[in-house]
Structures are given as structure tokens and as C-alpha cells.
C-alpha positions in Angstrom: 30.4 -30.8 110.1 29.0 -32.5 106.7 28.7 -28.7 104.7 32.4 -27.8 106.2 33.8 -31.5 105.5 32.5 -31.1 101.8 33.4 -27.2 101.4 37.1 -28.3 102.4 37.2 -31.3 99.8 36.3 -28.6 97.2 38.5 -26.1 98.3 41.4 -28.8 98.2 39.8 -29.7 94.7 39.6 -26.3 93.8 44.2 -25.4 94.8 44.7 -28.9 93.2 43.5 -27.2 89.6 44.9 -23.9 90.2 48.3 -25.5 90.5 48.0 -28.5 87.8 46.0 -27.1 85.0 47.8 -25.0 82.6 46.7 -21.3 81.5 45.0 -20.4 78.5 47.7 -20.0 76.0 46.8 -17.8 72.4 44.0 -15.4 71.4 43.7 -16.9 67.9 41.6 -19.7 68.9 37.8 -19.7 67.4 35.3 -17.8 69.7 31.5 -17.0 69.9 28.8 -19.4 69.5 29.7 -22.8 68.0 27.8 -23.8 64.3 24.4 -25.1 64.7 25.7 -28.3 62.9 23.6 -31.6 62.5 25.9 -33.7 65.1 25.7 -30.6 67.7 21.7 -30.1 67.0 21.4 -33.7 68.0 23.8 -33.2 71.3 22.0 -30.7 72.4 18.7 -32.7 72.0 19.4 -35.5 73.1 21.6 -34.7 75.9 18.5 -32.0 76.9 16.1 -34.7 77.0 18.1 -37.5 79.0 18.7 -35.2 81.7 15.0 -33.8 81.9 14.1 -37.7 82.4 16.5 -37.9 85.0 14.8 -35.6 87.0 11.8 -37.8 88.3 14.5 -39.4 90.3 17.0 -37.2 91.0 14.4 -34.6 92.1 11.2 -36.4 93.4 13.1 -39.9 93.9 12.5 -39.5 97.9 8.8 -38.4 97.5 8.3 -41.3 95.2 9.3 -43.8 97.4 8.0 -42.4 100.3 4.4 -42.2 98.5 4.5 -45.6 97.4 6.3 -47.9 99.6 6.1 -45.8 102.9 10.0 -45.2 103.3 10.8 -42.4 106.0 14.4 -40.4 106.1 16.6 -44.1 106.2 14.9 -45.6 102.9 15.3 -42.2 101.1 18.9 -42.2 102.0 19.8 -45.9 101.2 17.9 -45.1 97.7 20.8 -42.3 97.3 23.3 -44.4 98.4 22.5 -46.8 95.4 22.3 -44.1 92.9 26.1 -42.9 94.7 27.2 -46.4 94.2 25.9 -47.2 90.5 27.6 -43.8 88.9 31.0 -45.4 89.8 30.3 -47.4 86.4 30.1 -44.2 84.9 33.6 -44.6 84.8 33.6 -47.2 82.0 32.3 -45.1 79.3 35.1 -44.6 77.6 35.9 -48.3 77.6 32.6 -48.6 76.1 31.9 -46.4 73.4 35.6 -47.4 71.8 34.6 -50.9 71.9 30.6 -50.7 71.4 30.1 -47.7 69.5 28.8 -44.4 70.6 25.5 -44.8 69.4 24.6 -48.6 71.3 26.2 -46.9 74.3 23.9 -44.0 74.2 20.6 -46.2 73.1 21.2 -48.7 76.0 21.8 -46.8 78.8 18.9 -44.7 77.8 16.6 -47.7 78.1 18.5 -49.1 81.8 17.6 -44.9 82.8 13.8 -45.9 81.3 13.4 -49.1 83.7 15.0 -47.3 86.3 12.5 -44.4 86.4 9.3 -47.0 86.2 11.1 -49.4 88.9 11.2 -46.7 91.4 8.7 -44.7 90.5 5.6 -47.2 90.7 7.6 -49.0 94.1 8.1 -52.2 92.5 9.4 -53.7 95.5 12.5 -52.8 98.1 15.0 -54.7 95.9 13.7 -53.5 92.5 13.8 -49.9 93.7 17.3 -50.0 95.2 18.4 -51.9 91.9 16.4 -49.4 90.2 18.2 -46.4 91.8 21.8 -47.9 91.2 20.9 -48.3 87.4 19.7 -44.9 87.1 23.4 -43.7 88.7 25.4 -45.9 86.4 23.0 -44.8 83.4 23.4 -40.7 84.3 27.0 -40.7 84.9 27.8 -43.1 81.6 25.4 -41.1 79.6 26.9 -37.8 80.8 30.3 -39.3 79.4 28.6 -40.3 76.2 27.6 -36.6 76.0 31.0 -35.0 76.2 32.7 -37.8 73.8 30.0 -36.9 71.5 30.6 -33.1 72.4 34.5 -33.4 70.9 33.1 -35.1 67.9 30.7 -32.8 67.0 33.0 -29.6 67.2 36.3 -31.4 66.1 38.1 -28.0 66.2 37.0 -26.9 69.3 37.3 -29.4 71.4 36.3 -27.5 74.6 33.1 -25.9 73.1 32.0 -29.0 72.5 32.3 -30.4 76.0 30.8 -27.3 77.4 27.7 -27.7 74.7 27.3 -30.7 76.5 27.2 -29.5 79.8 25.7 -26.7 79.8 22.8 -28.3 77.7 22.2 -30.7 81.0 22.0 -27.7 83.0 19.3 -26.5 81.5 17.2 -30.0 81.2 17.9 -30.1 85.0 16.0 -26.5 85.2 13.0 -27.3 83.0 12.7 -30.8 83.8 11.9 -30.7 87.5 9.3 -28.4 87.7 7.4 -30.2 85.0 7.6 -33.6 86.6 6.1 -31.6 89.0 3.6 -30.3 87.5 2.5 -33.8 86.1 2.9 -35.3 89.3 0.0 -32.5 91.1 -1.9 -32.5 88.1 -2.8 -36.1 86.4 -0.8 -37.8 88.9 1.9 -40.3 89.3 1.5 -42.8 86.7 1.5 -40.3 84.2 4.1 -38.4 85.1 6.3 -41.4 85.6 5.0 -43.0 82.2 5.7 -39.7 80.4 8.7 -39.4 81.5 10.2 -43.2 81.4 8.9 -42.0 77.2 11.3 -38.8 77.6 14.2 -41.3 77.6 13.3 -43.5 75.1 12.9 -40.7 72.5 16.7 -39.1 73.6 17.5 -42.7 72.0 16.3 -41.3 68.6 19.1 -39.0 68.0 22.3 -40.3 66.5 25.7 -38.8 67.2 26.5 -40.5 63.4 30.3 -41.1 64.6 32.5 -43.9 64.7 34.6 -43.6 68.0 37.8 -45.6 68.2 39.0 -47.0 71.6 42.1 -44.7 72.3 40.0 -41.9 71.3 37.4 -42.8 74.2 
């Protein structure tokens, strides 16, 4: 009932594009690989890096609260329900970066992602770990925005590649990131795998976008 519920939305989802969005239009439009420029260098790496650190929650979140604090099947999914709950403020990253800048946007969320990951990931308590969860949500989801704002900045002219630079760069720190918080969790064990990666955020806050971002631009 869930898989068919949620296949249906996206097939909805899926007719709702078809009709709305328009169709590629012109062949003159630059192609191939976008230029390895300084702002999209620094896109890729920090966007890459963010979204390995998400990993120790969004993969091993339910194993680290079940190891810690004892939470069966009911924990784990209130845990998720808070992360659901906390990307709605994802939302206002457009709002924000026009008004804060891209760069204090990016470097702040980065550290809320950093508490979140060492909140939940040493079990600091049922209502630091919940609050801990719904940070990390509202960090991802804002972050992910910062990503493709910084995308269309970057690549000026093509707007699209830019967005899809972003994207596809989180799809791959998804891949590699996982299976090394793994790795560090079997191996040296949970405080360093938690403490390296809580450090994998922080240092995605040393890369600069180096663009001013005006509010109806965001």
C-alpha cells in the first residue's frame, strides 16, 4: 500500500512535468563538459564534502541511535520524522542567501549539519537527538539550495549545467560517503567515525562561492 501510494504520487508528479514544462528549444546552446573554473572547482568540493558528512545520519542515523540510546523500530522512525520535518526550512534558502549572503548561508548551516551529526551520533539525550535530527533536515535541504544558487553563479551562461554540477556532485558524495562511515564505524569505532566526520563539514565551510547574491536573484 506505502510503495503503490508513493509510485502513484510520482507518476502524478511525473504527467504534471510532461504537460507544464516546455521542450528543449535550439541546438546552439553550449554543450560538453562545463570549464573547470575556480567558483565551479569549489562547488563541486564543497558540495561533495557536505553531502559525504550527511551520510552518518542519513545512512547509519537508525544504527546510531539504536547503539547508543537502545531505540527499537518507533525511535528510529520518530528520528526520521524530525529530519522530514526540519527540511521544510529548506524552503527558505532563497530568502536567505539574498538577504545573508551565500557564503554565511553556506558556513552556518554547515556548522548546525556539524552539531547535528555529534548530537545524534554520541546519543546526547532523547530531546538533543530528535532536535539533532531536525537540524540536520533543515541544514541538508538549505545547503542543497545553497548548492544550486551557487551552481547558476558559477556557470552564468549555462544555467542548467550548473544546477546539474551541483547535483550530480551530491550523488556521488552520497556513493563514497556511506561506505566509508562505515568503514570507520567497524574499524576504530564510533567516536571516530562520528568525530571525523562532524570535521568533513566543517572543512566544506572552507570553500567560498566568492559571489554576491541579490534577493530577487535567490
Amino acid at each position: 500500500m506505502a510503495f503503490g501510494a508513493f509510485a502513484a504520487v510520482a507518476l502524478a508528479l511525473a504527467v504534471a512535468a510532461a504537460i507544464s514544462l516546455p521542450a528543449a528549444s535550439g541546438s546552439d546552446r553550449a554543450g560538453g563538459l562545463p570549464p573547470m573554473t575556480g567558483p565551479v572547482l569549489r562547488l563541486i568540493s564543497a558540495s561533495f564534502l557536505m553531502v559525504a558528512a550527511s551520510t552518518a545520519l542519513w545512512s547509519f542515523g537508525g544504527q546510531l541511535v539504536a547503539e547508543q540510546m537502545g531505540w527499537g523500530a518507533t525511535g528510529t522512525g520518530l528520528l526520521w520524522t524530525c529530519i522530514g520535518i526540519g527540511g521544510l526550512a529548506g524552503a527558505g534558502a532563497g530568502t536567505l542567501v539574498g538577504s545573508l549572503g551565500l557564503d554565511r548561508v553556506h558556513w552556518a548551516f554547515l556548522s548546525l549539519m556539524a552539531a547535528s551529526i555529534l548530537s545524534v551520533g554520541f546519543g546526547l539525550g532523547p530531546i538533543p537527538t530528535l532536535v539533532g535530527g531536525a537540524v540536520l533536515g533543515a541544514a541538508y535541504v538549505m545547503l542543497t539550495g545553497v548548492y544550486l544558487i551557487w551552481g547558476t553563479h558559477a556557470l552564468p551562461d549555462r544555467p542548467a549545467t550548473g544546477l546539474m554540477v551541483g547535483f550530480l556532485t551530491i550523488a556521488v558524495g552520497q556513493t563514497v560517503g556511506a561506505p566509508l562511515f562505515g568503514r570507520l564505524l567497524a574499524g576504530p569505532g564510533l567516536a571516530s567515525a562520528v568525530i571525523g566526520f562532524t570535521a568533513v563539514a566543517l572543512i566544506a565551510g572552507a570553500f567560498r562561492s566568492g559571489s554576491t547574491v541579490d534577493g530577487a536573484t535567490a
